[in-house]
FIVOMAR-25037 format. One record per residue (C-alpha): residue number from 1; residue in one letter; x, y, z. Coordinates in Angstrom, 3 decimals, always signed. Layout:
<recs>
REC	NUM	A	X	Y	Z
...
</recs>
This chain:
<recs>
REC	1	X	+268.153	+85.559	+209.564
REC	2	X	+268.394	+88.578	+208.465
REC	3	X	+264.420	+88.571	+206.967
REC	4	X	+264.115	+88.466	+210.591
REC	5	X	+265.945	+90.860	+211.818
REC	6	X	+264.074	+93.210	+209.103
REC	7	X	+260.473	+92.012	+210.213
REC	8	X	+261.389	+92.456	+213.887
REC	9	X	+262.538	+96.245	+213.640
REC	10	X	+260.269	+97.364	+211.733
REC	11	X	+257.456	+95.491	+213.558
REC	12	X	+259.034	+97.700	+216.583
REC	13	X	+259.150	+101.192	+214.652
REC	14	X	+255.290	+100.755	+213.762
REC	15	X	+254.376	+100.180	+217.498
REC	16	X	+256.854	+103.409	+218.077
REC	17	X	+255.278	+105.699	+216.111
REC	18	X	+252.087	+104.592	+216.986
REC	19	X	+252.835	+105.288	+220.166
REC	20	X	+253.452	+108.611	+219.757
REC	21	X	+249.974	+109.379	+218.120
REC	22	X	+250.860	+108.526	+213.896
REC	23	X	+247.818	+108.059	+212.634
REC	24	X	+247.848	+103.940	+213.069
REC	25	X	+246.170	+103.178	+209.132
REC	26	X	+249.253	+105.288	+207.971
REC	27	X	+251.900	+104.002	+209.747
REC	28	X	+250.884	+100.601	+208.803
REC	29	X	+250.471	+101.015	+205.482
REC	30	X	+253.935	+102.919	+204.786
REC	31	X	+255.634	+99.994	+207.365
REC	32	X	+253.389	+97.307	+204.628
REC	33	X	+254.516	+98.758	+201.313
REC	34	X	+258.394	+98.981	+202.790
REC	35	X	+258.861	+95.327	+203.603
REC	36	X	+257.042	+94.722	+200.491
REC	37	X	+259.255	+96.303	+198.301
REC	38	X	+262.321	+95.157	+200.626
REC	39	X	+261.154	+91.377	+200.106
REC	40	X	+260.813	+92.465	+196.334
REC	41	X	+264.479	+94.067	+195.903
REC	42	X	+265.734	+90.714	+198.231
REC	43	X	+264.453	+88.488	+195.289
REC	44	X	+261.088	+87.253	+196.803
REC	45	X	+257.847	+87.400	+195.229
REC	46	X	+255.518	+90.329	+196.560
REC	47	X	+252.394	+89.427	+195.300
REC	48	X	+250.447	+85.882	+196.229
REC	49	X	+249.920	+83.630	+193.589
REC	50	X	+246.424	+84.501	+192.884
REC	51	X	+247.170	+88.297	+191.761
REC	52	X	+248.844	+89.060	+188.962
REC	53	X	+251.631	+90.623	+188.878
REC	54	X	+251.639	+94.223	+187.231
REC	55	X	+255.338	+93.946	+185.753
REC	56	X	+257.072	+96.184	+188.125
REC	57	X	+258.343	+96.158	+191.974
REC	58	X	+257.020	+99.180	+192.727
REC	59	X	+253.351	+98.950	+190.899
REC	60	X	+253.046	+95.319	+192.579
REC	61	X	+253.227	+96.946	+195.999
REC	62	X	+250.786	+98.838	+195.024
REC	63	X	+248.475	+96.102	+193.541
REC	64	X	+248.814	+94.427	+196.936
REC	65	X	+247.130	+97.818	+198.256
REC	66	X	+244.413	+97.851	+195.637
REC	67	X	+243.483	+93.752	+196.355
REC	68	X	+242.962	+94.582	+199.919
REC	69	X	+240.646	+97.483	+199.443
REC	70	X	+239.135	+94.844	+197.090
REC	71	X	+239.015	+92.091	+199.326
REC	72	X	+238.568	+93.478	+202.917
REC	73	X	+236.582	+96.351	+201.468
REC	74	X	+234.329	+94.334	+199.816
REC	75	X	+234.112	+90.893	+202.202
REC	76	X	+235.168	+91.565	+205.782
REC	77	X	+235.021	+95.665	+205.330
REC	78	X	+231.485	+95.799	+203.975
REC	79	X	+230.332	+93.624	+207.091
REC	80	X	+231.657	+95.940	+209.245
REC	81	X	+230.344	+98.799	+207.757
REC	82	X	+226.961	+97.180	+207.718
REC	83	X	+227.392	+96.697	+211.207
REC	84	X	+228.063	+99.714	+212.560
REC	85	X	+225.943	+101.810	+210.184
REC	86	X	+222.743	+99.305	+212.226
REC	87	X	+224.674	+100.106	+215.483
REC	88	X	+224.591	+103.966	+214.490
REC	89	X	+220.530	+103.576	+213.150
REC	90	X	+219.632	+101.718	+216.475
REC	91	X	+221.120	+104.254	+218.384
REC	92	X	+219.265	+107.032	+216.655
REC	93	X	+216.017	+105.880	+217.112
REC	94	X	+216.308	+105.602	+220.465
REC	95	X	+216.468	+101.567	+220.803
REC	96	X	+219.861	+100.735	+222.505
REC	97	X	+218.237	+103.642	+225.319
REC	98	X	+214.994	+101.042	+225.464
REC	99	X	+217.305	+98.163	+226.309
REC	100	X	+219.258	+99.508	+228.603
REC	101	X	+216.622	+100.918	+230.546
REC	102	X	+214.742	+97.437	+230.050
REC	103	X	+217.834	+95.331	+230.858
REC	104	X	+218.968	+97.945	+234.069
REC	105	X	+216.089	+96.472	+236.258
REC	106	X	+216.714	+93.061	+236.017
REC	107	X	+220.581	+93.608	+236.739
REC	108	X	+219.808	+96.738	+239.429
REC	109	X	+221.249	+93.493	+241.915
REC	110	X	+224.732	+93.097	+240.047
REC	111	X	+226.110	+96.226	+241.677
REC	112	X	+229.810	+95.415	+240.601
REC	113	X	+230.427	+96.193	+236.683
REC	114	X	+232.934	+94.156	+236.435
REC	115	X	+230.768	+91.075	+237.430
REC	116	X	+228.516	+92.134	+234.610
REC	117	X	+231.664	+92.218	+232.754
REC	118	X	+232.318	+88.567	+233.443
REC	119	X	+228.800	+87.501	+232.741
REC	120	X	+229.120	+89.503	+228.803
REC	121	X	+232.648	+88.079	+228.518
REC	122	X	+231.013	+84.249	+228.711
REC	123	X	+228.126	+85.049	+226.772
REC	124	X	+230.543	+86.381	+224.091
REC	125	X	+231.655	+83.283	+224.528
REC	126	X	+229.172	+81.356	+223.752
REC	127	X	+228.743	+83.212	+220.668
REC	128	X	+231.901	+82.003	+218.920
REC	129	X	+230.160	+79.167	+218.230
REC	130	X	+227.706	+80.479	+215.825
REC	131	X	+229.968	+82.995	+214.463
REC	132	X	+233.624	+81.584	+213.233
REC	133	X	+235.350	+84.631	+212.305
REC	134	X	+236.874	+86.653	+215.076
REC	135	X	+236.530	+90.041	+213.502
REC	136	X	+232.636	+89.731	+212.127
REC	137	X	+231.808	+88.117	+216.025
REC	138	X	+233.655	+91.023	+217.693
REC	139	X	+232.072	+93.460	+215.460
REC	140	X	+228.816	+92.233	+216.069
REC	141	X	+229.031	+92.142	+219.706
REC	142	X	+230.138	+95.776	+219.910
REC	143	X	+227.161	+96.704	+217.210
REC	144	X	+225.305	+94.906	+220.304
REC	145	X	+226.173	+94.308	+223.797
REC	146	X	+228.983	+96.959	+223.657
REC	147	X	+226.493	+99.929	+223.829
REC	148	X	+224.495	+97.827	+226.598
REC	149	X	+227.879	+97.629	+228.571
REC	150	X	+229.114	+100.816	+228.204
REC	151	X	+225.773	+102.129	+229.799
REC	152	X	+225.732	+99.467	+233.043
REC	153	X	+228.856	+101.547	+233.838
REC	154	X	+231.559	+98.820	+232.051
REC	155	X	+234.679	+101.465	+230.709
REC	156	X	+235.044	+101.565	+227.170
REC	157	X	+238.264	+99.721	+226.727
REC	158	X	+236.869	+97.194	+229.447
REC	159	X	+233.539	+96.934	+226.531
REC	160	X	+235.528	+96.704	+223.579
REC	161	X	+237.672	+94.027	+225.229
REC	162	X	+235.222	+91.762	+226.087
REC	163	X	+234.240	+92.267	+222.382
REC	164	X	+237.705	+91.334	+220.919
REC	165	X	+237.993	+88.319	+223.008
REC	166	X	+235.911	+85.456	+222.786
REC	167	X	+237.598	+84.069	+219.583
REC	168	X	+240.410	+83.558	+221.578
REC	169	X	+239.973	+80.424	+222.784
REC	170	X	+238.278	+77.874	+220.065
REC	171	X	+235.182	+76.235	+221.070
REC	172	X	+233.668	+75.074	+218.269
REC	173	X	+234.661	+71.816	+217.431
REC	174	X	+233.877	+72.120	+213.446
REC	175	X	+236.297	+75.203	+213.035
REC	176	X	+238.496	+74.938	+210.171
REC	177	X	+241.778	+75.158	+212.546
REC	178	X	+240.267	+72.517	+214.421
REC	179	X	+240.008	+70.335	+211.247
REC	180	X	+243.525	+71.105	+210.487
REC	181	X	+244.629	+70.486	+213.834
REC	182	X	+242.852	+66.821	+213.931
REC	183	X	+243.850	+65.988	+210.635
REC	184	X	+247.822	+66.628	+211.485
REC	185	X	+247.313	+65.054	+215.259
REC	186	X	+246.136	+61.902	+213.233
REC	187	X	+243.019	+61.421	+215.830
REC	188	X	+238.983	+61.355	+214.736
REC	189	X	+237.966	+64.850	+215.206
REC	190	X	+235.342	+63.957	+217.538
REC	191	X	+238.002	+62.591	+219.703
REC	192	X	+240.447	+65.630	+218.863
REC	193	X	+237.828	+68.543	+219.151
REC	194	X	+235.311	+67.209	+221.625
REC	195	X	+237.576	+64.701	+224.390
REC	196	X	+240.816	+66.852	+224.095
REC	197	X	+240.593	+69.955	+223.266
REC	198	X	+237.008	+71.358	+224.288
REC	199	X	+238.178	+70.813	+228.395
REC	200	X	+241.487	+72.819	+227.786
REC	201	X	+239.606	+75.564	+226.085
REC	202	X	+236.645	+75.295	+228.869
REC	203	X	+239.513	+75.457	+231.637
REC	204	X	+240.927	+78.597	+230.063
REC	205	X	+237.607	+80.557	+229.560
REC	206	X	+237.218	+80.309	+233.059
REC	207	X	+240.411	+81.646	+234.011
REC	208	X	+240.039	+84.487	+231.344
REC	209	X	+236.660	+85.363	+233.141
REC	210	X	+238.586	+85.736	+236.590
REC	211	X	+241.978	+87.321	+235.314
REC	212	X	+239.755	+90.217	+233.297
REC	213	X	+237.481	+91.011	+236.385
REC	214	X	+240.637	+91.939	+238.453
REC	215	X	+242.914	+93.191	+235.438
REC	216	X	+240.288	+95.422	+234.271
REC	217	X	+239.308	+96.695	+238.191
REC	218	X	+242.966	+97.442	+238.746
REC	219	X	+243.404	+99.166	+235.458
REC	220	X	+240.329	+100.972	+235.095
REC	221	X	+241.256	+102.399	+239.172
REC	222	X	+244.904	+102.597	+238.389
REC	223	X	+244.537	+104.581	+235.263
REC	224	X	+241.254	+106.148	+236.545
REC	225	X	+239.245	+105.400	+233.584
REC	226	X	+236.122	+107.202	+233.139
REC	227	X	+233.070	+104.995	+233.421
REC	228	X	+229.473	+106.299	+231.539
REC	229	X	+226.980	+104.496	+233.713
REC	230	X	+224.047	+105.936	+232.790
REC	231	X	+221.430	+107.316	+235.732
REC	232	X	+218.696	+105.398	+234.388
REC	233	X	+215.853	+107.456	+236.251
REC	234	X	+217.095	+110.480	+234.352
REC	235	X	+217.290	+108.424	+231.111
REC	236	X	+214.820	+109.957	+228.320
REC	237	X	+213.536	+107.226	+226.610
REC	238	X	+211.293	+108.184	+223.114
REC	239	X	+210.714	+105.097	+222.246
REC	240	X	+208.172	+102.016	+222.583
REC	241	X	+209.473	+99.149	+224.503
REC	242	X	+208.889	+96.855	+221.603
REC	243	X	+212.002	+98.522	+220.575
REC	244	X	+214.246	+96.454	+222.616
REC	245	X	+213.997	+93.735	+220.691
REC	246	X	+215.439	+95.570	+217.769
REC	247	X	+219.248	+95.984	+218.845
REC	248	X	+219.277	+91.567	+218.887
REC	249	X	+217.968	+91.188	+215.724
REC	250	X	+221.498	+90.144	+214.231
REC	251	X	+222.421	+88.020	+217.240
REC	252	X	+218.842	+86.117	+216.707
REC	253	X	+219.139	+86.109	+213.096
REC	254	X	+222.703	+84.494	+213.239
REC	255	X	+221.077	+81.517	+215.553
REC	256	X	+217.991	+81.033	+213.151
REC	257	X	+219.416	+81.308	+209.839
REC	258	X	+223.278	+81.440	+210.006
REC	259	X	+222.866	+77.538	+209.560
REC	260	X	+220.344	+74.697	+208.933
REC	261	X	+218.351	+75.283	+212.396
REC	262	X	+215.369	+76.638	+209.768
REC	263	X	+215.348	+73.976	+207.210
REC	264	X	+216.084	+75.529	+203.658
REC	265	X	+216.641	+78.938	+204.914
REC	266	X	+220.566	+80.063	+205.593
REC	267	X	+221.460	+83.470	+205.454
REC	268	X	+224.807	+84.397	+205.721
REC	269	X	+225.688	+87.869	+207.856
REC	270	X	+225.731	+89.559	+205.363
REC	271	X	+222.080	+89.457	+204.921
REC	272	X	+220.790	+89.048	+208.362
REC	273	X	+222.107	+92.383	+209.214
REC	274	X	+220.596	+93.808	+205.861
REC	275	X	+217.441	+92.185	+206.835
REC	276	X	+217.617	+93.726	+210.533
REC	277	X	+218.324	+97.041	+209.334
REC	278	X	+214.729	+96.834	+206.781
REC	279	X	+212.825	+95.392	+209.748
REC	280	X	+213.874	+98.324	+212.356
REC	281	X	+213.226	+100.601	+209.317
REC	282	X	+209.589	+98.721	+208.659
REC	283	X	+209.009	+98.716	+212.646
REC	284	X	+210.042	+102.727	+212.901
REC	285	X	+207.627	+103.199	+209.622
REC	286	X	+204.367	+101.735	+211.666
REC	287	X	+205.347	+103.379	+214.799
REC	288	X	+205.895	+106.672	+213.381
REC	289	X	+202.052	+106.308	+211.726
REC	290	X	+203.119	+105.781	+208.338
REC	291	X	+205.262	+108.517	+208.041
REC	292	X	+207.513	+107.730	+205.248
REC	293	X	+209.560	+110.970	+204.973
REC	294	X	+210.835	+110.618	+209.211
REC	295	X	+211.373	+106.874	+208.338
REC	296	X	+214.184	+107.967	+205.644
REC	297	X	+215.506	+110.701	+207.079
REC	298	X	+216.040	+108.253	+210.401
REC	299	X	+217.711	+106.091	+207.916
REC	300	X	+220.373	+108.528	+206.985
REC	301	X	+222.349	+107.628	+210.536
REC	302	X	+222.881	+104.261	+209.345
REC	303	X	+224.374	+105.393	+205.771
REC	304	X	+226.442	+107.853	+208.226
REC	305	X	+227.519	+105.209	+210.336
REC	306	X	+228.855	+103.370	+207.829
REC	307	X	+230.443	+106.268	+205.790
REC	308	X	+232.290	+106.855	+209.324
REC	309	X	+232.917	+102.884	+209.929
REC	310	X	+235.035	+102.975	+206.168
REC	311	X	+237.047	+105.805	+207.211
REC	312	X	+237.983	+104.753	+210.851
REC	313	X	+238.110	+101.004	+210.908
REC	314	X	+238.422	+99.500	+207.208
REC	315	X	+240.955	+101.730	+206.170
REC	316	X	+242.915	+100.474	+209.542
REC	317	X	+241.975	+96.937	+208.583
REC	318	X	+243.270	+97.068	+204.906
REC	319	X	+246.363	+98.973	+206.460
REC	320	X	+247.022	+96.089	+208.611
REC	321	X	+246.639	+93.453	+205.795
REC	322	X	+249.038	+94.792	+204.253
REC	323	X	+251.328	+95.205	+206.917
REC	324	X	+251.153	+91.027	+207.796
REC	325	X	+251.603	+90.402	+203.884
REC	326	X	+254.679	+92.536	+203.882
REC	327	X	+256.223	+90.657	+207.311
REC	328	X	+255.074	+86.958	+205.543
REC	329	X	+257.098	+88.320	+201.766
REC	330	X	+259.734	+89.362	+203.355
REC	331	X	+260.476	+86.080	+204.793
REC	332	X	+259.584	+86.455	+208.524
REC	333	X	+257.657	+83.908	+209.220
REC	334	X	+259.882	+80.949	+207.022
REC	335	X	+262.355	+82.057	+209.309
REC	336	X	+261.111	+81.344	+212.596
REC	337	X	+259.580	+78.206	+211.277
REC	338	X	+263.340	+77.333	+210.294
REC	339	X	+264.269	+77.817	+213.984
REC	340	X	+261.738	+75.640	+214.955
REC	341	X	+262.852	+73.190	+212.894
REC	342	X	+266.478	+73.337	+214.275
REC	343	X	+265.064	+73.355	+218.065
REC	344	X	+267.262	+70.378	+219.162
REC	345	X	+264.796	+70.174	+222.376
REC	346	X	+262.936	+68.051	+224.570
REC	347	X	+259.330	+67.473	+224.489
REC	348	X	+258.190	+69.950	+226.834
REC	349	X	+260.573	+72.407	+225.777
REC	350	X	+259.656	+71.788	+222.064
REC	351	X	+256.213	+72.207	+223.026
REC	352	X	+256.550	+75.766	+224.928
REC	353	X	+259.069	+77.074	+221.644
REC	354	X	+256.471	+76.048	+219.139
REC	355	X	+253.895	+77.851	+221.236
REC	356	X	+256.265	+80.704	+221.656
REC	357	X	+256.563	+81.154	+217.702
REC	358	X	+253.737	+80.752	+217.124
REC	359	X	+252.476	+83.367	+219.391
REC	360	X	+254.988	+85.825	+217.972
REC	361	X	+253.869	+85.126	+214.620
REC	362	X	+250.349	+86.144	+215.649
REC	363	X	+250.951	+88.999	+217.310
REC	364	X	+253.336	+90.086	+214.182
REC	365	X	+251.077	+89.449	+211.439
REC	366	X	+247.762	+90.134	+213.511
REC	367	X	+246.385	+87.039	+211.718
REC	368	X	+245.404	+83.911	+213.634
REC	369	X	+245.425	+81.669	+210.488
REC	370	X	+248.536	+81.845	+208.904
REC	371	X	+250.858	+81.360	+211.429
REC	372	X	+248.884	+78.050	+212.829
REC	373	X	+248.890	+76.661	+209.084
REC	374	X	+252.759	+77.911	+208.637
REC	375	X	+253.642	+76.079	+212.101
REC	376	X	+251.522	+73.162	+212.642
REC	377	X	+252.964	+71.371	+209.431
REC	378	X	+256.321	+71.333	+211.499
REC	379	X	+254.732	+69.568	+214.342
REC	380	X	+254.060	+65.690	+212.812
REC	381	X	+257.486	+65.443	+211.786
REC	382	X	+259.004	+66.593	+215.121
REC	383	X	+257.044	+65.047	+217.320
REC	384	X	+258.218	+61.953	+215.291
REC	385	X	+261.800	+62.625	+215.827
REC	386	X	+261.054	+62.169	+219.201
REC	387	X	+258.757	+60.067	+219.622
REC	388	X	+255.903	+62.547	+220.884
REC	389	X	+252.350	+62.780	+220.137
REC	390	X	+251.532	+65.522	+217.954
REC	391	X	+248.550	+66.651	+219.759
REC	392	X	+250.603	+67.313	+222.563
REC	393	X	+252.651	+69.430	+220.453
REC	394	X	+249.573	+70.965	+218.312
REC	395	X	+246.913	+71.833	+220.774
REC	396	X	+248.954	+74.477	+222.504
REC	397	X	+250.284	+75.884	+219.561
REC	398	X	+246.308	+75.618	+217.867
REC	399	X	+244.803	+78.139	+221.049
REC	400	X	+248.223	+80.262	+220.908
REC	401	X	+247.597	+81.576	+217.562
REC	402	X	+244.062	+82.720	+218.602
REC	403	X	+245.403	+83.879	+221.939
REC	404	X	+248.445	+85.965	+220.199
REC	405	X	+245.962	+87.537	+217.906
REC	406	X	+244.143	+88.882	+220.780
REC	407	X	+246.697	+91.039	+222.021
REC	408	X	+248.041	+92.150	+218.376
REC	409	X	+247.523	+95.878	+217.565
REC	410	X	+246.969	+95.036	+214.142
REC	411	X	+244.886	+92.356	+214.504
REC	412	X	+240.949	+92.722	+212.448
REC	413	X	+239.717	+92.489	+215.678
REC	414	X	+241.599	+94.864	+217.731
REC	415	X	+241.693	+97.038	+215.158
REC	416	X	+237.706	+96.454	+214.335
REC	417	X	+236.721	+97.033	+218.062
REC	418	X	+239.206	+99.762	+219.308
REC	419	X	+238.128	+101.655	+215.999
REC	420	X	+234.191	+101.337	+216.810
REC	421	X	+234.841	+102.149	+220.778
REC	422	X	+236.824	+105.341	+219.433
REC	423	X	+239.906	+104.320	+221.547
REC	424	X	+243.615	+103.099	+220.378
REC	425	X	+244.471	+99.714	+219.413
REC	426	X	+246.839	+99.616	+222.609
REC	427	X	+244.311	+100.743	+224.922
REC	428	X	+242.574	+97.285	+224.191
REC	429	X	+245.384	+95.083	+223.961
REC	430	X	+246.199	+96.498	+227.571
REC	431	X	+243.250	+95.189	+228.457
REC	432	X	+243.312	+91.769	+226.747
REC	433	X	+246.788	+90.976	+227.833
REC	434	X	+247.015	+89.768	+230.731
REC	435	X	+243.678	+87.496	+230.251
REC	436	X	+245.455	+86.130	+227.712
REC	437	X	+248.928	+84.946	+229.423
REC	438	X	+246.581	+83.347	+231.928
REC	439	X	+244.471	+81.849	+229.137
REC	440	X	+247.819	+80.386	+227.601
REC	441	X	+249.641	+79.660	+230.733
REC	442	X	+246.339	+77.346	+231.332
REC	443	X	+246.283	+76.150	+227.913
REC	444	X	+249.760	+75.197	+227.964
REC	445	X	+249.274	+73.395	+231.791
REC	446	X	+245.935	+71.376	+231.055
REC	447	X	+247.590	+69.923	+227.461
REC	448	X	+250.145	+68.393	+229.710
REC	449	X	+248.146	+67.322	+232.527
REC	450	X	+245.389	+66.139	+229.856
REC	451	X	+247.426	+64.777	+227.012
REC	452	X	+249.834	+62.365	+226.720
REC	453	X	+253.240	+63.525	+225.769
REC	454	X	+254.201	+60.577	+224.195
REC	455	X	+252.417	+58.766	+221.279
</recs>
C-alpha cells in the first residue's frame, strides 16, 4: 500500500507543477528518475529484464534514461520526427494552402466547424484500422488533416483532439489487445472481435462523435478560443493544384503498402513517409524547371521540422516513458491489481472496479498496453469465482485502457499531438475528456446489454 500511496502523490505533484507552467519533459523526467530510485532503495528492481544493469542504483536510473532515448528516439521518436519534418516541408512549399483552398469549395455548405469536426473525428476513425499504434496514427493525422482543420476554422485544441482520439476505441479486430482479450475470454476471435466487441466499439464512436461536437462548442465559446479560419478568397496560393495530392501521400501509402493490398510490396511507416518526402521533393524539382539548388534549399524546412519535432515532442515522449516505468518499479500498478484481486464483489460491481483500475492505471502510466496485460490476467480467475463470463468482465476493461490513455497528460499521444499543435498536454485532455466518459459510460452499458454476465 504504501507503493501506492508513493505513485499516487507524486503522480499529483507532476500534474501540479505542470500546472503552473514547469517545463512538462522536466518535470516528468525528475518525477521518473525519483520513483525509480525510490523503487530501487525499497528493494525492487529498476531496470527491465532486458537491460543490463550498470552495478549501481543511481547509474541504473540513469540507464533507464539512456534506453529510452534509444528506444523512443530511435523507433517511435524517429517516426515522429519524420512526420513532422514532411508536415513542416509540405507546408513550405505551399501544398497544405492548395488543399485547403481545394477542399474549402466542396465543404463551403458545412457552415458549422464543429460538424466538420465530427466528420474528421470518424474518418480518424476509420484510420485506426490501418494504423495500430495510437501515437504514429495521431501523429500522422496531425502531419495531415490537422493543418486542413485548423484552416476550415476547427480551434487548435479542438484539431489536435480529434487527432489523439481515434485509438480510443479498438476497431480492428486483429489488434494485439484484441488477441489477448479473445484468448483470456476463451471465445474464437472472430466471435470475440467481430460479434461482441466491434458493436460496443461502433456504439461508442458514435456517441464520441456527438459528445465532442457539443463539448468542444461549449468549450471553445466558454473559454473563447481563438479559431484561424482562413478567408480563402484572400488565400495566396503559389502553388500548382497537382500539389494537393502531396499532403495524402502517407495516408495513401499506409493503405497501399502498409500491408499485402500490393502483393510483395509492404512498407512499413517508416518508409512510406521517407518515400513521400522524395516524391514531393522529385514533384517540387520538375515544377520548379529543374532547379536543383531551390529544390534543396526547400528541403531544409523538413530537416528543421524535425530538428524542432526532437526538441518539443520526443524529449516529452522519452520524459514520459520514464515517468510510467518509474510508477510500474515502484510497485503501483501490482498494487492495484492486488485490490482487485481482494474485490469481494458482485458481477457488475466487479466489472465497473476492474474498469475503474484499469482506467487509473492508464491515465497513470500514459500507456494503454501495460495496464490491460497487468489486469486482464486477473479477470479468468475471477470471473470463475463467480461464475461470470470473462468477456463480460474483459471487454470493458479492454476499451478502458485505450479510453484512459486518451485523457492521460503523459500519454505518446497527448503528448505527440499537444506538442505538434504547440498547446499543453491539458489543453487536449480537456478536450478529450468528456468524449471519453461518454465513450466508457457506453462501453460499459452495451457489454451488459450485449453480453452475457454469466458463462
Amino acid at each position: 500500500m504504501t507503493e501506492l500511496l508513493i505513485g499516487l502523490v507524486v503522480t499529483i505533484a507532476v500534474g501540479y507543477y505542470i500546472v503552473k507552467g514547469y517545463n512538462a519533459a522536466g518535470v516528468l523526467l525528475t518525477a521518473g528518475v525519483s520513483l525509480l530510485i525510490i523503487a530501487g532503495l525499497l528493494g525492487h528492481s529498476v531496470l527491465p529484464a532486458k537491460v543490463a544493469s550498470t552495478g549501481n542504483l543511481l547509474t541504473d536510473s540513469l540507464e533507464y534514461v539512456k534506453y529510452m532515448l534509444q528506444n523512443r528516439g530511435g523507433g517511435l521518436g524517429l517516426q515522429i520526427m519524420l512526420l513532422c519534418g514532411f508536415a513542416s516541408y509540405m507546408t513550405y512549399i505551399g501544398a497544405n494552402n492548395v488543399v485547403v483552398k481545394q477542399f474549402s469549395k466542396p465543404l463551403s455548405f458545412i457552415k458549422s466547424p464543429y460538424a466538420l469536426l465530427v466528420a474528421a473525428y470518424i474518418v480518424a476513425c476509420l484510420m485506426s484500422l490501418a494504423v495500430s499504434s495510437a501515437t504514429g496514427l495521431g501523429v500522422l493525422l496531425m502531419a495531415t488533416l490537422f493543418p486542413m482543420m485548423t484552416a476550415m476554422g476547427i480551434s487548435r485544441p479542438a484539431a489536435a483532439a480529434v487527432c489523439a482520439s481515434p485509438a480510443a476505441i479498438i476497431l480492428s479486430p486483429t489488434s494485439g489487445d484484441v488477441v489477448v482479450a479473445a484468448e483470456q475470454s476463451g471465445l474464437p476471435l472472430h466471435v470475440f472481435a467481430v460479434e461482441t466487441v466491434l458493436p460496443v466499439s461502433i456504439c461508442a464512436i458514435i456517441v464520441m462523435a456527438v459528445a465532442a461536437f457539443f463539448w468542444n462548442k461549449y468549450l471553445d465559446k466558454r473559454d473563447n478560443t481563438p479559431m484561424e479560419r482562413v478567408d480563402i478568397s484572400e488565400m495566396e496560393v503559389s502553388a500548382p493544384g497537382y500539389y494537393s495530392i502531396l499532403p495524402f501521400m502517407p495516408i495513401i501509402g499506409v493503405f497501399l503498402f502498409n500491408g499485402e493490398t500490393i502483393p510483395g510490396l509492404k512498407l512499413d511507416i517508416y518508409t512510406i513517409v521517407i518515400v513521400s518526402i522524395a516524391l514531393g521533393a522529385v514533384v517540387d524539382f520538375l515544377t520548379n524547371r529543374l532547379d536543383g539548388k531551390a529544390t534543396l534549399s526547400n528541403l531544409e524546412s523538413c530537416y528543421a521540422g524535425m530538428g524542432d519535432a526532437f526538441k518539443g515532442v520526443v524529449m516529452l515522449l522519452v520524459a514520459a516513458g520514464v515517468f510510467a516505468q518509474g510508477l510500474m518499479t515502484v510497485g503501483t500498478i501490482d498494487n492495484l491489481i492486488s485490490l482487485a484481486d481482494k474485490a469481494g464483489a458482485g458481477g457488475f460491481a466487479l466489472m465497473l472496479l476492474l474498469t475503474a483500475l484499469t482506467v487509473a492505471a492508464a491515465i497513470a502510466t500514459g500507456s494503454g498496453n501495460a495496464p490491460f496485460y497487468a489486469f486482464v490476467e486477473l479477470a479468468p480467475q475471477l470471473a470463475g469465482k463467480l461464475g461470470l463470463s470473462p468477456a463480460f468482465l474483459i471487454i470493458p476493461m479492454l476499451q478502458a485502457s485505450n479510453l484512459g490513455r486518451t485523457i492521460s497528460p503523459v500519454s505518446g499521444v497527448i503528448v505527440a499531438t499537444s506538442g505538434m499543435a504547440k498547446i499543453s498536454p491539458f489543453d487536449v485532455v480537456k478536450r478529450t475528456f468528456v468524449p471519453v466518459i461518454c465513450g466508457l459510460a457506453t462501453v460499459i452499458v452495451g457489454t451488459f446489454v450485449l453480453v452475457p454476465m454469466y458463462a
